[in-house]
PLY file of the C-alpha trace (Angstrom):
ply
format ascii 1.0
element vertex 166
property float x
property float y
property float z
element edge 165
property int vertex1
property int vertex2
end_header
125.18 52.84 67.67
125.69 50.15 64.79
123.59 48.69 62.53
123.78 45.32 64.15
123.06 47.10 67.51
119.81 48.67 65.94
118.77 45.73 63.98
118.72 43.83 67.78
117.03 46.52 69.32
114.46 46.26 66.69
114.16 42.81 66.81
113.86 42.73 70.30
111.24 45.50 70.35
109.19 43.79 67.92
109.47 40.43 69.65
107.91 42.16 73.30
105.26 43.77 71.22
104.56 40.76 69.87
104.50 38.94 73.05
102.33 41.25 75.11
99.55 41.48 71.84
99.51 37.50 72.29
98.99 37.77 76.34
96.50 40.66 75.49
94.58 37.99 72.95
95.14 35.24 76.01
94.02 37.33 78.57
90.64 38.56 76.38
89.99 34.61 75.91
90.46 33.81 79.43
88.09 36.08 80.57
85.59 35.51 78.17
86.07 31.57 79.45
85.51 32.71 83.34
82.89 34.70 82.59
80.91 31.92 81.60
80.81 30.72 84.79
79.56 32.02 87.70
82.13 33.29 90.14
79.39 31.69 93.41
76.95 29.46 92.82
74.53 28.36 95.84
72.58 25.12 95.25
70.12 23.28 97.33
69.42 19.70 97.49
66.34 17.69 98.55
65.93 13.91 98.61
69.14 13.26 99.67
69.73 9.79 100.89
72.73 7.53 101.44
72.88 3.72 100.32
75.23 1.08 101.79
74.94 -3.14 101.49
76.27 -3.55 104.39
74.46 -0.98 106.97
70.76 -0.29 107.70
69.29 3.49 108.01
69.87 5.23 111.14
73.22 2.94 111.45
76.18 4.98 111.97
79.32 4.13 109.01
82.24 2.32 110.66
85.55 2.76 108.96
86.06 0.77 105.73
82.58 1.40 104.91
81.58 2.40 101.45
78.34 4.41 100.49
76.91 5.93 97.98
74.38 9.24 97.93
72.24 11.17 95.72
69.89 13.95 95.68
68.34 16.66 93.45
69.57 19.91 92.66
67.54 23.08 92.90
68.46 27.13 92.53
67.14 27.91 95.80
65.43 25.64 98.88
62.13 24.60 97.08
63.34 26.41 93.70
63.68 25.56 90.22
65.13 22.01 89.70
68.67 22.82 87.74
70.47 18.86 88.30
71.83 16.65 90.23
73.92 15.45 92.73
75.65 11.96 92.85
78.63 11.13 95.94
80.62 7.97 96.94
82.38 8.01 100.39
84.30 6.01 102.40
84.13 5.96 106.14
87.65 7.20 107.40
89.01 7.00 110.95
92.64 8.27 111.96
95.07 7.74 115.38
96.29 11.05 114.58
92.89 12.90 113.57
89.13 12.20 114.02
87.02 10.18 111.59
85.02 11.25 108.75
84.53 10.38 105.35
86.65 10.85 102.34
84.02 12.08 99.20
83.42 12.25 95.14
80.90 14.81 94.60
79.67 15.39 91.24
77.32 17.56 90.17
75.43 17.24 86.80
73.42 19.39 84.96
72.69 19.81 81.49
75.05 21.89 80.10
78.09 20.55 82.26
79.23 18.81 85.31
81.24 19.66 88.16
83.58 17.42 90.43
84.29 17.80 93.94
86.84 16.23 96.82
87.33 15.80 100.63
86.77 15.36 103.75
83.78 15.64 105.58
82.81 14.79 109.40
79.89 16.41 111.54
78.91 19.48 110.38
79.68 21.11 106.88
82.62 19.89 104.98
85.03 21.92 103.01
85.89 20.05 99.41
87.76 21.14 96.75
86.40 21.91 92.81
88.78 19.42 90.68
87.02 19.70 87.69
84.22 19.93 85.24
83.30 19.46 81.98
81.08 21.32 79.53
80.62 25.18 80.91
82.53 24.55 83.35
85.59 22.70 81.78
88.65 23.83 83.48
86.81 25.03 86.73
88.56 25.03 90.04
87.59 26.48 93.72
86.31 25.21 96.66
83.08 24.62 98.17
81.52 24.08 101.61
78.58 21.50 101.69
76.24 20.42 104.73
74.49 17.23 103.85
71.52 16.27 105.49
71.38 12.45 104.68
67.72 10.81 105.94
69.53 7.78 106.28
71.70 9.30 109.38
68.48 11.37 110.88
68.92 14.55 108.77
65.78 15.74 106.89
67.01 14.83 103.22
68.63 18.40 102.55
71.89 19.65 101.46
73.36 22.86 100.45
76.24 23.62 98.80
78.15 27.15 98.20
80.67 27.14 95.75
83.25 29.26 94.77
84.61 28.85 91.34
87.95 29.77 90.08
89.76 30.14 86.73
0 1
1 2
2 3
3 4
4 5
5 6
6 7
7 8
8 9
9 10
10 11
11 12
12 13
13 14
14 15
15 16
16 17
17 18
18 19
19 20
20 21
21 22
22 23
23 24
24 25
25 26
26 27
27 28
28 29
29 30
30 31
31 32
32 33
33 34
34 35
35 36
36 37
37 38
38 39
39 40
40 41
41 42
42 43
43 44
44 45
45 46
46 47
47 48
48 49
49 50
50 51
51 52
52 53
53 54
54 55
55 56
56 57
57 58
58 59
59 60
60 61
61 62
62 63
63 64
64 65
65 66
66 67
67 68
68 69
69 70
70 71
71 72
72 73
73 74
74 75
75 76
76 77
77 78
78 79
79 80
80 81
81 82
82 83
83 84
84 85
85 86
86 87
87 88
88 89
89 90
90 91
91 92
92 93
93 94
94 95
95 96
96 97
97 98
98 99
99 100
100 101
101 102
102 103
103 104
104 105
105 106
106 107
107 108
108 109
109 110
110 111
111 112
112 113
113 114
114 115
115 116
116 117
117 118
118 119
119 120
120 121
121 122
122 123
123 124
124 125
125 126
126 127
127 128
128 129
129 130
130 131
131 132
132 133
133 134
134 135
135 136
136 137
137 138
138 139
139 140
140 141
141 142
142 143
143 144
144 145
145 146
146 147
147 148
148 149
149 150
150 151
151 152
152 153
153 154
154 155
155 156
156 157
157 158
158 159
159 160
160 161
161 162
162 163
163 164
164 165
């Protein structure tokens, strides 16, 4: 072989080393980063209501219709309060699909916040985890939430079982 040959071969053998100590250091800092946050995390909300101008309580949204919601977060039904819980929906209706609403979630606590989108209709909804900030900045997932409202005859309850993603 020739020294050019071996000189390469060095080269390249130093550059892959190289490379796979950097993904080593990447892949130590990523999970160092995910293990800050909770893979689950099961909340429970109480005094949830929903506020529109334009519709009394017990009135049923129409499409077009905006509201907005809020309730407070807590580690367990009756638990320790941990945040909050803040959503804006619009009433949706669809020819090809039933109606629903589309919905921000975000949920605020003190050491971060967490955003969630989707659609919801009767029942629990499935959203998706777009974002957060603070411990959980660059969280992803899913979550499935059933919201209680008191405005549309529920008892002022939600819960909420995320699953968070790196």
């Amino acid at each position: 072989m020739g020294e050019a040959s071996r000189t390469s071969s060095r080269r390249g053998l130093l550059g892959r080393a190289l490379v796979l100590a950097a993904g080593a250091v990447g892949l130590q800092a990523g999970a160092a980063d995910a293990a800050a946050v909770p893979a689950t995390l099961r909340l429970y909300g109480s005094g949830l209501h929903l506020h529109s101008r334009s519709r009394r309580p017990g009135q049923v949204p129409e499409k077009g219709e905006r509201f907005t919601g809020y309730a407070q977060l807590s580690d367990s039904p009756g638990g320790r309060v941990v945040g909050h819980f803040t959503s804006a929906f619009l009433a949706v209706d669809s020819p090809f699909g039933g109606g629903g609403s589309q919905e921000l979630h975000t949920f605020t606590f003190d050491d971060g916040t967490l955003l969630g989108l989707g659609l919801a209709a009767d029942g629990p909804g499935e959203f998706a985890i777009v974002g957060g900030t603070g411990r959980f900045r660059g969280a992803r997932g899913w979550y499935v939430a059933l919201q209680q409202p008191r405005e549309l005859g529920g008892d002022g309850t939600a819960e909420f079982h995320l699953t968070l993603a790196r």
